[in-house]
C-alpha positions in Angstrom: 4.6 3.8 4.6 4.3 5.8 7.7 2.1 8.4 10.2 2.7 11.5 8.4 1.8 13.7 11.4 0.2 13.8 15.0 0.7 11.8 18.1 1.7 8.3 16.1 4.4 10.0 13.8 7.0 8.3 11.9 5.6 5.1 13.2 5.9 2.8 10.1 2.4 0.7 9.1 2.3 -2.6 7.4 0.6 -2.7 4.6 -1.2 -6.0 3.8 0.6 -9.0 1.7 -0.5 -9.1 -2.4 -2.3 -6.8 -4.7 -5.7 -6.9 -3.2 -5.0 -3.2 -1.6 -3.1 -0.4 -2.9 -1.9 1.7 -0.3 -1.7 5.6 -0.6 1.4 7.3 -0.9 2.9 9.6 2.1 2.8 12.5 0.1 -0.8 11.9 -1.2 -1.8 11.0 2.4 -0.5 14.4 3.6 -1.7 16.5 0.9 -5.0 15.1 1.6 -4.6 15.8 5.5 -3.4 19.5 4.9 -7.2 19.9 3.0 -8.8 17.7 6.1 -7.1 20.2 8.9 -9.6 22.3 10.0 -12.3 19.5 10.4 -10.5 16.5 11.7 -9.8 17.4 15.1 -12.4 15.5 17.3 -14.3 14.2 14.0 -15.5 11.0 13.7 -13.8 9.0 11.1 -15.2 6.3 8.5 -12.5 4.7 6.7 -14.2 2.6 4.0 -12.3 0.0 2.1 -9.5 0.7 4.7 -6.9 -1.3 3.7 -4.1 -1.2 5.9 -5.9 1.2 8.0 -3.5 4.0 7.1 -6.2 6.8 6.3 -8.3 6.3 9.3 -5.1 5.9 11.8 -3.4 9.1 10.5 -6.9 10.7 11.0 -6.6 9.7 15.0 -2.9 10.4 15.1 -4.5 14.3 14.5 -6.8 14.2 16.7 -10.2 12.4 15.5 -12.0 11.6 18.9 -12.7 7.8 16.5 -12.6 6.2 13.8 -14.4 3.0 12.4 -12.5 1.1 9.8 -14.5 -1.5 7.5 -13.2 -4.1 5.7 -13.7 -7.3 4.2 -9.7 -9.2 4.1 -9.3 -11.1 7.1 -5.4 -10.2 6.0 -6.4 -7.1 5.7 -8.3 -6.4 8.9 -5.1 -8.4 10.8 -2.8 -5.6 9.4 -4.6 -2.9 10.6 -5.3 -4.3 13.5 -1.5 -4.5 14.1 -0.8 -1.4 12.9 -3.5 0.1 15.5 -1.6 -1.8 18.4 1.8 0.1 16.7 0.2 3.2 16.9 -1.6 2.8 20.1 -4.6 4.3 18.8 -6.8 1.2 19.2 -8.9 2.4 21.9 -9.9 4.9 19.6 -10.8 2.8 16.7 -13.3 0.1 16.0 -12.7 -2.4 13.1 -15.4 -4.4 11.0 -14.5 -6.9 9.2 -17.8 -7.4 6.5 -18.8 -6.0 3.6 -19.0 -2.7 2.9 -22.9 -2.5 2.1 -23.7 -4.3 5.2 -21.4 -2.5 7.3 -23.4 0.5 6.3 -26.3 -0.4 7.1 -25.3 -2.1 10.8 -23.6 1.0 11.5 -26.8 3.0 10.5 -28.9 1.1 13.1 -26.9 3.2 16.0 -27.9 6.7 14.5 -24.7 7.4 15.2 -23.3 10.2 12.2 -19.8 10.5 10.8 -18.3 14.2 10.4 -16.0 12.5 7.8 -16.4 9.3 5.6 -13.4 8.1 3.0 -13.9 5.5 0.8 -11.3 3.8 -1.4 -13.3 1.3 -3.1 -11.1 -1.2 -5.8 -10.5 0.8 -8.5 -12.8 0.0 -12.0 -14.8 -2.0 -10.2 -17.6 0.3 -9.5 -18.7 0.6 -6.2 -17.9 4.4 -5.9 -22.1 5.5 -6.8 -23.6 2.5 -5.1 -21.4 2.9 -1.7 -22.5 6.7 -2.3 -26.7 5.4 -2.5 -25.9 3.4 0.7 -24.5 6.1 2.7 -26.7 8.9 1.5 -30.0 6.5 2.5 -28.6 5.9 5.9 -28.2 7.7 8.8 -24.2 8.3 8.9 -24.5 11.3 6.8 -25.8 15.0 8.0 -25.9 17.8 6.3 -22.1 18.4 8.0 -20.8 15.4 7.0 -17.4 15.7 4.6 -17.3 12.5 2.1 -14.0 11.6 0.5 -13.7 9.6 -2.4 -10.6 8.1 -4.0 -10.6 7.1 -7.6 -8.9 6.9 -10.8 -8.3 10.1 -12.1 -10.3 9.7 -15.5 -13.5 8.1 -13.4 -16.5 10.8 -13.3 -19.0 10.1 -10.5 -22.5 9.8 -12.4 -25.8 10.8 -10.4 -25.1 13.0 -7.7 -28.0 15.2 -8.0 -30.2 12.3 -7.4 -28.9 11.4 -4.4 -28.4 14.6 -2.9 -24.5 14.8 -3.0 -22.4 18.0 -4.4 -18.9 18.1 -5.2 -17.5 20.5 -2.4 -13.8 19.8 -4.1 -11.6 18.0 -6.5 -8.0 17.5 -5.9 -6.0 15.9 -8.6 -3.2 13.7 -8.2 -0.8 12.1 -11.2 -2.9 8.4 -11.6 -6.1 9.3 -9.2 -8.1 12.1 -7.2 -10.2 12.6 -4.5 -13.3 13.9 -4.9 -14.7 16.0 -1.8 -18.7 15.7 -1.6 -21.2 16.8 0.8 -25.5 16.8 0.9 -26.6 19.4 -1.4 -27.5 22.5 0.3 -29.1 25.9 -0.2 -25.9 27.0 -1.9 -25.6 24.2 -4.7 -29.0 25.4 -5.9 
């Protein structure tokens, strides 16, 4: 696994050791920047669930001003954190190793919105709606914030309208999809 694109390019990541994460693919990754073009330059960047950090540092190797990467694996959080030293992109980043929920709402006590937020939660397990309630009661999401979900392709995200969200976008993949969300707005009604 590498940088796709940007100022950390062909740099290859480490992924972290076992099955806990499941990194994605180049290809994906790319396909999912092309869509993320216009609106990651100077963003800021919530990488949920991050992983290896992969999504959040290909995001600064474009050009997000930041990003904040959450997660709970100490393994985890050591990988990206070597993988932010490969890149040199760590001045840009800031890494929290904690739950997602309460990294939420720590981050939410700063006011302090993200113009994109991409969450990879374990797949079957769930959290996709509740991380959605958390994020839509706090105060990292405005009206021009982009949310990104990865999932399974056959999972369907249940109450949206009642928390406010529309789907902006699907894009399908062979085994998953991200699903492209925003507040709902005088358009969606």
């Amino acid at each position: 696994m590498q940088v796709v694109a940007g100022s950390a390019r062909r740099i290859l990541l480490k992924t972290s050791p076992g099955e806990a994460t499941r990194p994605t693919s180049n290809r994906i990754k790319e396909t999912l920047f092309n869509i993320l073009q216009p609106v990651v330059q100077g963003s800021r960047f919530l990488d949920l669930f991050a992983g290896s950090g992969a999504i959040g540092i290909e995001a600064l190797s474009r050009g997000a001003r930041e990003a904040v990467f959450v997660e709970n694996s100490r393994a985890a959080c050591a990988c990206i954190q070597d993988n932010l030293t490969r890149t040199h992109l760590k001045e840009k980043a800031t890494l929290m190793t904690a739950d997602v929920f309460a990294a939420i709402r720590r981050l939410s006590l700063n006011g302090k919105p993200f113009d994109i937020i991409f969450l990879d939660p374990p797949y079957d397990a769930g959290y996709e709606e509740e991380v959605l309630k958390e994020l839509t009661a706090s105060s990292l999401v405005t009206p021009d914030t982009l949310i990104i979900a990865e999932m399974r392709i056959r999972k369907e995200l249940e109450g949206l309208e009642e928390m406010g969200l529309a789907i902006r976008r699907v894009k399908e993949y062979k085994n998953n999809k991200h699903v492209f969300l925003g507040l709902k707005g005088e358009e969606d009604e």
